[in-house]
N, C-alpha and C positions, 0 to 999 in steps of 0.2 A: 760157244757151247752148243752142240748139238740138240736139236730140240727131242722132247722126250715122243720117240714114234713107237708103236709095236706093229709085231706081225699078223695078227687078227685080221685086220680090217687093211683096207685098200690104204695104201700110203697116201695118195693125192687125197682121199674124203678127208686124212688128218690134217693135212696140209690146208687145207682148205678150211675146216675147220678152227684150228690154231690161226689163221690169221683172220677167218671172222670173228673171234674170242677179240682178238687185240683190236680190231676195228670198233666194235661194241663196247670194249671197257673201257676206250679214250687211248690204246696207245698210240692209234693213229686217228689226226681229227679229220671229219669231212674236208675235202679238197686238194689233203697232204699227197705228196709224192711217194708212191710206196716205192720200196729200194729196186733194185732192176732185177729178173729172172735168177741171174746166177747171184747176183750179193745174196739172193735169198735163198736160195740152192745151196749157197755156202755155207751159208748159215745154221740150216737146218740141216747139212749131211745127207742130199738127195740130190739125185741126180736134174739137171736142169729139164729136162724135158717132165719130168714129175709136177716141176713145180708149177712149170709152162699149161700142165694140164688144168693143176689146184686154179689157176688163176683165171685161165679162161674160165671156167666154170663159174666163179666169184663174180668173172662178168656178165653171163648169161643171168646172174643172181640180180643183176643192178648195182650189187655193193660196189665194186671196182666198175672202170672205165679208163679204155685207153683214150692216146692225145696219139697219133702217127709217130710222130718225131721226139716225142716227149716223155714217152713212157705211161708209168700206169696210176691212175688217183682215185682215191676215196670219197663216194657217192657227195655230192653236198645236199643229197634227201633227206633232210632230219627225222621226218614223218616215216619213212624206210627203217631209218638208225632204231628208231624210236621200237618201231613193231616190230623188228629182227631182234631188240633185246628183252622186250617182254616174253616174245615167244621162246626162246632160249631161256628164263627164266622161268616160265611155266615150266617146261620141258625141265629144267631139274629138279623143279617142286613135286613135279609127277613121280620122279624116279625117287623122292626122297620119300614120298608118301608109301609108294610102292613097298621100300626095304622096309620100312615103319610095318606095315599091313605084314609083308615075311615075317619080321620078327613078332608077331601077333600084340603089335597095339591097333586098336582102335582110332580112326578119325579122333575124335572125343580128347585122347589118352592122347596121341601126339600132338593137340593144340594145347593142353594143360601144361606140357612140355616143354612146347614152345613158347608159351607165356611166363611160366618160369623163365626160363630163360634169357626173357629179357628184360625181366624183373631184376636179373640177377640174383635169383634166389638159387641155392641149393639142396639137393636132395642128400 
């Protein structure tokens, strides 16, 4: 199945994207084989040279590294893994905050919210 891309934003930043998402949630572990240019070209419905771009890029990152002959692997930096997913996860706290603040609650008001919430209480 095609991965879900829009036209806004540059294809390969998705791409790149989406497969730093999977390397951070564990669907690929430090050291794994990722699958080769086109299996993931295929995959996602982009052209191989797209993908060819996402990826270098992912390398320039640390997260990936090629082997010559062997193809392409997943950082075994845990300490890397670790701060590429906090910071990712700050970065959605911000934007969750953000819409909170649009929709006019307060700090205050969305942590009561939040605590609810994992209270399991209902309003």
């Amino acid at each position: 199945m095609p991965w879900d891309l829009d036209n806004d934003r540059p294809i390969y930043l998705q791409l790149m994207e989406r497969i730093q998402h999977d390397i951070i949630s564990g669907v690929y572990q430090p050291g794994d084989k990722l699958p080769s240019v086109r299996d993931l070209a295929l995959e996602a419905a982009v052209n191989p040279n797209t993908m060819q771009k996402a990826l270098s890029e992912l390398e320039r990152s640390g997260l990936v590294y090629s082997q010559r002959t062997s193809g392409r692997f997943i950082t075994d930096d845990k300490a890397l893994l670790r701060r590429m997913k906090r910071e990712l996860a700050e970065e959605h706290i911000q934007q969750f905050f953000d819409q909170m603040h649009h929709l006019g609650f307060s700090d205050e008001d969305t942590l009561d919210m939040i605590t609810e919430a994992l209270k399991g209480e209902k309003q």
